[in-house]
Phi, psi and omega in degrees: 000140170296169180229162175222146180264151116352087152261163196209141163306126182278166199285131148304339164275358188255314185290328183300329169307322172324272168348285169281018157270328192118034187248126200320190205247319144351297173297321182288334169273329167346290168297341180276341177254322185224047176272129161309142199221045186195176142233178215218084233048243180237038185219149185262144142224099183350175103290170196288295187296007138294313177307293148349292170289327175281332167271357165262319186262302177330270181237057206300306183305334199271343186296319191295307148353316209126358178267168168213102153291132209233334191200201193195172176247185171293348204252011166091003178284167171240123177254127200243137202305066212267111188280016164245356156234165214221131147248198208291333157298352168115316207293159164267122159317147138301097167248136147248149191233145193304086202299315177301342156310327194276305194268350174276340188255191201280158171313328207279317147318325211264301202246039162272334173293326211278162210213109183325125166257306220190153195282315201220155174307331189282313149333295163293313153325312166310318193285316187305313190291340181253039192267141196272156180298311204260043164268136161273133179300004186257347191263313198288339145317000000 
């Protein structure tokens, strides 16, 4: 069966939190107009108060990196914004990283784990939509 991802206008207080974490003002209108809401194969793609939580609560070290984490797999990695590289759109590139990887080691560990998934959010959306059902997003790096 096909699958779709779910976008929905996002709660305006929710999205200004977006904001005063730092997540570029390109992403912030991204939720404000099309937040996602579902999963989609085998990656969760956040809502903004989920979105919220994984960078406040989750994976508090990887926003402190340089990430903004947004979604996740069934097997619990995360994927994340890296707002220190840019692609030709302008866009934050996408790494994902290994959650059994994370909590125990050095930063230097922490983002050495991490593995280039998609140039842009619009790149990843592309990887999902043409993603076969039993692909893992760690084969697709």
């Amino acid at each position: 069966a096909a699958q779709k991802i779910i976008l929905r206008p996002g709660d305006p207080e929710e999205v200004a939190e977006l904001s005063k974490l730092g997540l570029p003002e390109s992403l912030v209108v991204f939720y404000r107009h099309y937040e996602p809401w579902n999963w989609l194969w085998q990656v969760r793609l956040y809502g903004c108060a989920d979105v919220l939580w994984l960078n406040e609560e989750a994976w508090p070290d990887l926003q402190r990196l340089g990430f903004f984490a947004f979604a996740s797999t069934s097997a619990g990695d995360v994927f994340g914004f890296d707002l220190n590289h840019l692609s030709a759109r302008g866009l934050p590139q996408i790494v994902l990283f290994d959650h059994e990887m994370w909590s125990a080691f050095s930063d230097e560990e922490k983002l050495a784990s991490g593995k280039l998934f998609a140039d842009d959010l619009v790149d990843f959306l592309e990887k999902l939509a043409a993603a076969a059902l039993d692909a893992e997003p760690s084969d697709w790096c």
